[in-house]
N, C-alpha and C positions, 0 to 999 in steps of 0.2 A: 253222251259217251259213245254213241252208237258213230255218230256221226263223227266225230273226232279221229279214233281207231281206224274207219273205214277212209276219212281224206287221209291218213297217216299212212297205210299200206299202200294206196293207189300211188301217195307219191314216192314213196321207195320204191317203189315198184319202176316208177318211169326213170328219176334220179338213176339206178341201177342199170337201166337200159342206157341211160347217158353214158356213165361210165365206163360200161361195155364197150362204148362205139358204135351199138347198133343203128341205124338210117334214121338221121334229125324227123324223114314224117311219121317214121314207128314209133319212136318217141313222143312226136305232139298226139300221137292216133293212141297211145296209154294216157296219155294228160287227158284228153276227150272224155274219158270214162268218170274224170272227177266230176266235171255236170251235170250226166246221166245221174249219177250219186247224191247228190242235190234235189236233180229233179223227183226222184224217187221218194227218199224221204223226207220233203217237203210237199209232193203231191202225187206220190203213192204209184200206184201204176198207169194211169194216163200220164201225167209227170215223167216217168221213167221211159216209156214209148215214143212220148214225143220230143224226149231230150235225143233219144236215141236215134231218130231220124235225122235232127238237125244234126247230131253228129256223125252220122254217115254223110251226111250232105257236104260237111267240113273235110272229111276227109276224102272225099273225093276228086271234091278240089282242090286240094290239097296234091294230089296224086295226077291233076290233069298237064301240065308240062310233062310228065314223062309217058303220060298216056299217047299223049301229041307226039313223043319223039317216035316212041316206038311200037304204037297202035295197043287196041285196048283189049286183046286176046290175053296179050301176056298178065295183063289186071285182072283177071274177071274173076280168077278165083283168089283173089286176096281182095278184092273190094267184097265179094258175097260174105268170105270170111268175117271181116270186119264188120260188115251190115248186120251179119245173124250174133255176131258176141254182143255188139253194141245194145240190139234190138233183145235178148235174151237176158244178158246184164240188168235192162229198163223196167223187162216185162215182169222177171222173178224177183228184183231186190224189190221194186214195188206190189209187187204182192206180198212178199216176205212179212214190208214194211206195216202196210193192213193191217194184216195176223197180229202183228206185234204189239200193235196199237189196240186194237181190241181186245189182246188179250190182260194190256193194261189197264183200259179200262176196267174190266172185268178185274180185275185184283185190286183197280180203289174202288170201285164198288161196295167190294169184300170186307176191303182192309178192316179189319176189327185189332188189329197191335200195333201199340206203339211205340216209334222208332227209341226211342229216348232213353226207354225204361224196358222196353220188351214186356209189361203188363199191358191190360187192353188200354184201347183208346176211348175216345168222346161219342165215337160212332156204337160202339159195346156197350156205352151206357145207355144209350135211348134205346137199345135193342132191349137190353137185358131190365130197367126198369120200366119201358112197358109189357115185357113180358110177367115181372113180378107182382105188378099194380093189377093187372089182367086177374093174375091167379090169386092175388089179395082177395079180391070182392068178389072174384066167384066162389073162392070157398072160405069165406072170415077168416081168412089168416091174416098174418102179418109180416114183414117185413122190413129192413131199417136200410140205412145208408149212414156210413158215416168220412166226413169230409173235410180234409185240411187242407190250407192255402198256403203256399210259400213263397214268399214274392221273389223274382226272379232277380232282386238285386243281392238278397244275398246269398249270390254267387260269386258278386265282383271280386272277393279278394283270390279267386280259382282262375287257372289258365282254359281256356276252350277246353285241353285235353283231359285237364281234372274233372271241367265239369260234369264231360262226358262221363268217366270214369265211377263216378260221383253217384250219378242216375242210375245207370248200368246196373252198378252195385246194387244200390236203394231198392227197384224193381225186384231183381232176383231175391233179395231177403224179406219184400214183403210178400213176394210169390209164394214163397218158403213157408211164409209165417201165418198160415191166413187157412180155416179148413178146405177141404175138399170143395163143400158145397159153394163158398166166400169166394167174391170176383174182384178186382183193383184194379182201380182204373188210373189211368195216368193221362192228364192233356195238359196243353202249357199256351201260353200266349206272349207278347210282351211283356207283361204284368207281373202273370201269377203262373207256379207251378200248383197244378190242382192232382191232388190226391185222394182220390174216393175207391170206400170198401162197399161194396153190397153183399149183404149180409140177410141171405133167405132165412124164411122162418126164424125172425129174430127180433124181438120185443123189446120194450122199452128199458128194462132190468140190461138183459143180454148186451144194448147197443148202447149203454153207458159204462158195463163192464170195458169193452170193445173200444170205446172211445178212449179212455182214460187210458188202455194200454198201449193203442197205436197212437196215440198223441207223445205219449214219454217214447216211445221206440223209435216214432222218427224224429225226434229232438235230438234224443240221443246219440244216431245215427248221424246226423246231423255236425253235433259237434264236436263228436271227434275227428270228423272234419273240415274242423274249419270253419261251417258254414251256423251262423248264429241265424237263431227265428224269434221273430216278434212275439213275447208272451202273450200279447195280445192276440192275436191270431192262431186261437188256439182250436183245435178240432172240434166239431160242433156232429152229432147226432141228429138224424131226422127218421121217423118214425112213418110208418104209412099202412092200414090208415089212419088219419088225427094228424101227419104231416102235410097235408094236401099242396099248401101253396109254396113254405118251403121244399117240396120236391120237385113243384112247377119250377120254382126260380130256379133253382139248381139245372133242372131238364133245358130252361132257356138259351142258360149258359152254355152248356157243353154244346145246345146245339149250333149256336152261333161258333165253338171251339171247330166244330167238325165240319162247319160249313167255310170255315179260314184252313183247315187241311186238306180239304178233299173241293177245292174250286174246279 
């Protein structure tokens, strides 16, 4: 996006000059700035400095037949010009570009929500179930999760923008529906739409209540529009502790979920 917007301005920006009339080499000396813009955000601020040179270099020679007509006093301060935009263009959109980067990284790092649904992601669940499993067995509590699969085909008979639509919705009314302390989680793959609740301080009684009613609610939800689920596939509770390897497998999954989001 970044990149796009930014070759899209520089060339209106020269196009503009064309049309003005302004001198065919102040024109290719705005086109020059499109490299530098490359070189930057492809290699940051060395990239951007050393774009910046060869295009002073370009436009110099560029400028040297009239340097020869009429000596190179009358240049010096429109080549310096050129040298310091070109050279400061290089040196700050590459830094800029750094900052940006890092600061992206730093927010997939983060990322705990997911795009789809606006509930948390796959990355929220390994956060949030070893933090619950942690406070399991230090103070004999207990803990559940409970988990439905929706295979991602039936969505085919929805357009992109339904399905989007579809999700959107689903997220906010389990957001909605879920207590204070209860987490949802949301990750998807080729396959499967995976939907998991964690559910502190919550037993075996509790997390079959829990089950039976979020299994009928996103069915439900479900088919009013549209969208039909495999009876068989129906929401499955796991308990912890006494769910041990069931919450391993599950932990498995989403971590491979969250290592195909966040590469």
């Amino acid at each position: 996006m970044l990149l796009i917007t930014g070759l899209t301005v520089l060339g209106l920006v020269a196009l503009v000059s064309f049309v003005r009339g302004v001198d065919t080499v102040e024109v290719v000396a705005t086109l020059l700035f499109l490299p530098i813009f490359l070189a930057f955000v492809y290699g940051g601020m060395r990239g951007g400095v050393a774009a910046a040179v060869v295009a002073t270099g370009i436009y110099a020679a560029l400028r040297t037949p009239a340097i020869e007509a009429i000596g190179i006093g009358e240049f010096t301060g429109l080549l310096a010009a050129r040298a310091a935009a070109y050279l400061i263009f290089g040196a700050l959109g590459g830094w800029s570009t750094q900052v940006l980067e890092g600061s992206l990284d730093k927010l997939a790092l983060y990322d705990e929500i997911d795009d789809e649904t606006g509930l948390h992601n796959a990355r929220y669940l390994l956060h949030q179930t070893d933090l619950e499993m942690a406070r399991a067995l230090r103070y004999q509590t207990l803990f559940s999760v409970v988990a439905l699969d929706v295979p991602v085909t039936s969505f085919q008979s929805l357009s992109t923008r339904q399905r989007r639509a579809v999700l959107r919705d689903l997220g906010r009314q389990l957001a909605e529906g879920v207590r204070a302390v209860d987490h949802v989680v949301h990750a998807s793959d080729h396959r499967l739409h995976r939907l998991v609740a964690i559910l502190p301080e919550t037993g075996p009684e509790g997390a079959e209540v829990f089950r039976e009613r979020f299994d009928e609610r996103v069915r439900l939800f479900f088919t009013a529009r549209g969208v039909t689920l495999d009876s068989a596939g129906a929401a499955r509770a796991i308990v912890f502790p006494g769910g041990e390897a069931e919450m391993e497998e599950l932990r498995v999954a989403f971590r491979q979920l969250d290592a195909d989001q966040h590469r």
